[in-house]
MITORFI-717186 format. One record per atom (N, C-alpha, C): residue in three letters; x negated, z, y. Coordinates in steps of 0.05 Angstrom, whole numbers, padded with zeros to 5 digits, always signed. Layout:
N
ALAXZY ...
# end
This chain:
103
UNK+00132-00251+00647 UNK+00159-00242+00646 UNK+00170-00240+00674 UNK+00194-00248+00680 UNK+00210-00247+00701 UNK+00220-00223+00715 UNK+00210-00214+00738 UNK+00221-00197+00747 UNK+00247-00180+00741 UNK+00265-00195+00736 UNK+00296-00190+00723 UNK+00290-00186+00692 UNK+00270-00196+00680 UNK+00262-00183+00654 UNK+00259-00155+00649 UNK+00234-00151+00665 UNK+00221-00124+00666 UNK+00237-00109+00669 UNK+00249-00109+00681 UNK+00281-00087+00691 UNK+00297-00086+00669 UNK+00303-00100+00655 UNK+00328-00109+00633 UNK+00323-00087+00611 UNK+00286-00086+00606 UNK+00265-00062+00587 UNK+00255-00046+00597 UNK+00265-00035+00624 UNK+00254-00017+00628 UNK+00263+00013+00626 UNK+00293+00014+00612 UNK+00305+00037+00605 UNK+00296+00039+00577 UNK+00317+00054+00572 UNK+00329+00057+00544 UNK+00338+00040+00537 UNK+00343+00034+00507 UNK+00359+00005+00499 UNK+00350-00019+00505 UNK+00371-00037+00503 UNK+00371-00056+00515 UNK+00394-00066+00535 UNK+00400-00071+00550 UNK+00419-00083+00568 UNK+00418-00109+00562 UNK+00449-00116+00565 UNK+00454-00141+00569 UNK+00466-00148+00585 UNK+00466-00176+00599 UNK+00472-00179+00620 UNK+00502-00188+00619 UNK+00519-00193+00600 UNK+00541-00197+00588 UNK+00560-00170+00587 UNK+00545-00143+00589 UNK+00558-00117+00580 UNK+00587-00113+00606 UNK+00603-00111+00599 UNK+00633-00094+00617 UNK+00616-00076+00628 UNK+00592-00063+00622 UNK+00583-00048+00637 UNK+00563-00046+00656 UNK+00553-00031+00679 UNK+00536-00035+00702 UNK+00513-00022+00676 UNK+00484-00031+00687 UNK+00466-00033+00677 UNK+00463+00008+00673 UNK+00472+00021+00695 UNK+00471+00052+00698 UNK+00480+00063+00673 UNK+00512+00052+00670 UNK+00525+00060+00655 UNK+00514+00054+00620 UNK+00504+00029+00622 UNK+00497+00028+00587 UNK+00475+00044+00589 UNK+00458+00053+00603 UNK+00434+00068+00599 UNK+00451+00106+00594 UNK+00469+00110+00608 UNK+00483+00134+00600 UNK+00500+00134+00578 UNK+00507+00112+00565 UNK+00517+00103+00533 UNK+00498+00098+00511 UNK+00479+00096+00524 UNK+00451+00090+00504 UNK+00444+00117+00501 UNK+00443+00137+00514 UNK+00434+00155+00522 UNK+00456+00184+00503 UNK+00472+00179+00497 UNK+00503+00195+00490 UNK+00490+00185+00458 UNK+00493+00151+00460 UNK+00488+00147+00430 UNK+00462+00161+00413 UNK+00444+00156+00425 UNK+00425+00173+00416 UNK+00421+00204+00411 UNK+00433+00221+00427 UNK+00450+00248+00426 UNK+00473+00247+00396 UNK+00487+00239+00397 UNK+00500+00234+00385 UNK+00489+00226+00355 UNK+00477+00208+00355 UNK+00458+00207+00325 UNK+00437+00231+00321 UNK+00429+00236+00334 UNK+00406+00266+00327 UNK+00423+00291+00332 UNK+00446+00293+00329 UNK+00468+00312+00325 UNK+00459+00342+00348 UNK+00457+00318+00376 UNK+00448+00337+00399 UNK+00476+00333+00414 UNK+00495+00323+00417 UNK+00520+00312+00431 UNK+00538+00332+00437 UNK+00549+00347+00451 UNK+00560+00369+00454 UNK+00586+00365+00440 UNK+00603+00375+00418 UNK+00621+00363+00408 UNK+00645+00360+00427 UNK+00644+00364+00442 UNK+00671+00359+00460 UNK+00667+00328+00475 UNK+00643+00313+00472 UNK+00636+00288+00482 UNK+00644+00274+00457 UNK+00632+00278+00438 UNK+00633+00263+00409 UNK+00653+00246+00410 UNK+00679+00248+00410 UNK+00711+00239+00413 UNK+00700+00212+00425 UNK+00692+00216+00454 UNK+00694+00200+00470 UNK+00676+00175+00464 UNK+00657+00182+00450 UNK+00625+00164+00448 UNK+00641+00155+00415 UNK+00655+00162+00395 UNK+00658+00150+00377 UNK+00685+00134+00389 UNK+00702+00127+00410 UNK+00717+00115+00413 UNK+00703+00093+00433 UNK+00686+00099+00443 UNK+00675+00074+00453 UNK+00656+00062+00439 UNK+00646+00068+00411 UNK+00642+00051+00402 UNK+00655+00033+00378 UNK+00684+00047+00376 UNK+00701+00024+00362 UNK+00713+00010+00385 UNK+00714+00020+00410 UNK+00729+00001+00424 UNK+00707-00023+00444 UNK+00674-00016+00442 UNK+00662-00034+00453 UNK+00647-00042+00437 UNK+00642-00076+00435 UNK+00623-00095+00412 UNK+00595-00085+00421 UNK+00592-00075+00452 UNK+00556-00075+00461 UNK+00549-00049+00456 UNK+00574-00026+00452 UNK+00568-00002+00434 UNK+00561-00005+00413 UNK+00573-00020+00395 UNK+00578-00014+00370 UNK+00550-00028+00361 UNK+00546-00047+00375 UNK+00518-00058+00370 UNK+00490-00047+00373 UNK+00493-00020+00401 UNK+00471-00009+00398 UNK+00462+00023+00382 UNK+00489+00026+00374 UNK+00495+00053+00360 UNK+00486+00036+00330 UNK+00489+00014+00323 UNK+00480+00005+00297 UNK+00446+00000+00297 UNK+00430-00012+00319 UNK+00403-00003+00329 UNK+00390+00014+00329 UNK+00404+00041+00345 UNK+00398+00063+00336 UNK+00404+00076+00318 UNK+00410+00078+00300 UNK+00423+00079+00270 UNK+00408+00071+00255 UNK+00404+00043+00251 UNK+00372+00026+00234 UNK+00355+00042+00239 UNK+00346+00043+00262 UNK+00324+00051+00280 UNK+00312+00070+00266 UNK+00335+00094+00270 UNK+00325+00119+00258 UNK+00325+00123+00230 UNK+00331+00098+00213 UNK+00336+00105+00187 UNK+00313+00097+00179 UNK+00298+00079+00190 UNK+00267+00064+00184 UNK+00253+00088+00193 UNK+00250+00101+00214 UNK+00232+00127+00221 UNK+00241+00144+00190 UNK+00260+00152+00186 UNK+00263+00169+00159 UNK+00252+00159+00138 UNK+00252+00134+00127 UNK+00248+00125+00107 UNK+00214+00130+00111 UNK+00195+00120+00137 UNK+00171+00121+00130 UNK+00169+00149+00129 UNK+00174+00170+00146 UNK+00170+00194+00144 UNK+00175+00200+00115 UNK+00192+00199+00100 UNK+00201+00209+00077 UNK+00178+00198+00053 UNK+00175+00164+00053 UNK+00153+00161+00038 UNK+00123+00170+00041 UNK+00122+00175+00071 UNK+00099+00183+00071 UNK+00095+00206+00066 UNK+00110+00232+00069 UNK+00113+00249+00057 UNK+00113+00261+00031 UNK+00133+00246+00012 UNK+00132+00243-00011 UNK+00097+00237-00027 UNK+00078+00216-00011 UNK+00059+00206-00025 UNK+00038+00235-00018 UNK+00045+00242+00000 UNK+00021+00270+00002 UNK+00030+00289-00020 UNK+00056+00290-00012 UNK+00062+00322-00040 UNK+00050+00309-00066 UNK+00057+00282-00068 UNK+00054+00269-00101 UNK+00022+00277-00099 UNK+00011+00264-00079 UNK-00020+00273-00084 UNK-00039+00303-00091 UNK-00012+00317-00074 UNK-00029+00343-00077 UNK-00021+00356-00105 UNK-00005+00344-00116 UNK+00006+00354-00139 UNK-00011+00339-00169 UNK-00014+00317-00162 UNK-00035+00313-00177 UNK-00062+00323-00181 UNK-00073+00322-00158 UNK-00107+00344-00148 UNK-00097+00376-00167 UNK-00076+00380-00162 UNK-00072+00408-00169 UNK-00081+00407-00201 UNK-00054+00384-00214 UNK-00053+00380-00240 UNK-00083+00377-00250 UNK-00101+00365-00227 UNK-00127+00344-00245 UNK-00143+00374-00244 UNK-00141+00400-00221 UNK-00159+00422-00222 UNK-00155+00441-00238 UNK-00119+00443-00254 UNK-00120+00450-00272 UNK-00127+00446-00303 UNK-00127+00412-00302 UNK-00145+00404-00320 UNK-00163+00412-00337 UNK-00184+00411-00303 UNK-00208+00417-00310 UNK-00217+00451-00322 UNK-00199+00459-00305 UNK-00204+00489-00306 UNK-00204+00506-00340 UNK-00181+00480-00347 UNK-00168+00497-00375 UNK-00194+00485-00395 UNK-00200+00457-00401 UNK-00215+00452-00406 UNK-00246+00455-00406 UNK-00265+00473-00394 UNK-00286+00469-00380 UNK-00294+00496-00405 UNK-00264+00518-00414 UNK-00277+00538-00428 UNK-00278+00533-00455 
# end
């Protein structure tokens, strides 16, 4: 990988080299967006970070990244979660089973 690669991944996000913005600045927009999705964003910023991402395509693109992003982390968390309770609820069911049965 190219020197100018390594740099491009070495923040947050991704940068593009296309962005209206200096490489600083999308890393402090990447940075808002992510605040902003984990409902850490001070609401007096909020305004500002939901208008730049109707008014920028390289916002709107990475606020939809992080958005997926975090919806795939939920979904495994949530299934995987789900399969333990289902499990322990079964063991329970199968120990009461036994228990009722055994006399």
């Amino acid at each position: 990988m190219e020197e100018k690669d390594s740099k491009m991944y070495s923040k947050l996000g991704v940068y593009r080299e296309d962005s209206p913005y200096s490489q600083e600045e999308c890393d402090a927009i990447i940075k808002q967006l992510e605040e902003l999705l984990d409902g850490e964003l001070p609401e007096e910023e909020q305004s500002n970070v939901i208008k730049r991402i109707e008014s920028c395509e390289y916002c709107l693109e990475q606020y939809k990244i992080e958005k997926s992003f975090r919806q795939i982390l939920k979904d495994g968390v949530l299934n995987f979660t789900n399969n333990i309770i289902i499990n322990n609820i079964k063991q329970t069911i199968s120990k009461i089973r036994n228990k009722t049965f055994l006399f």
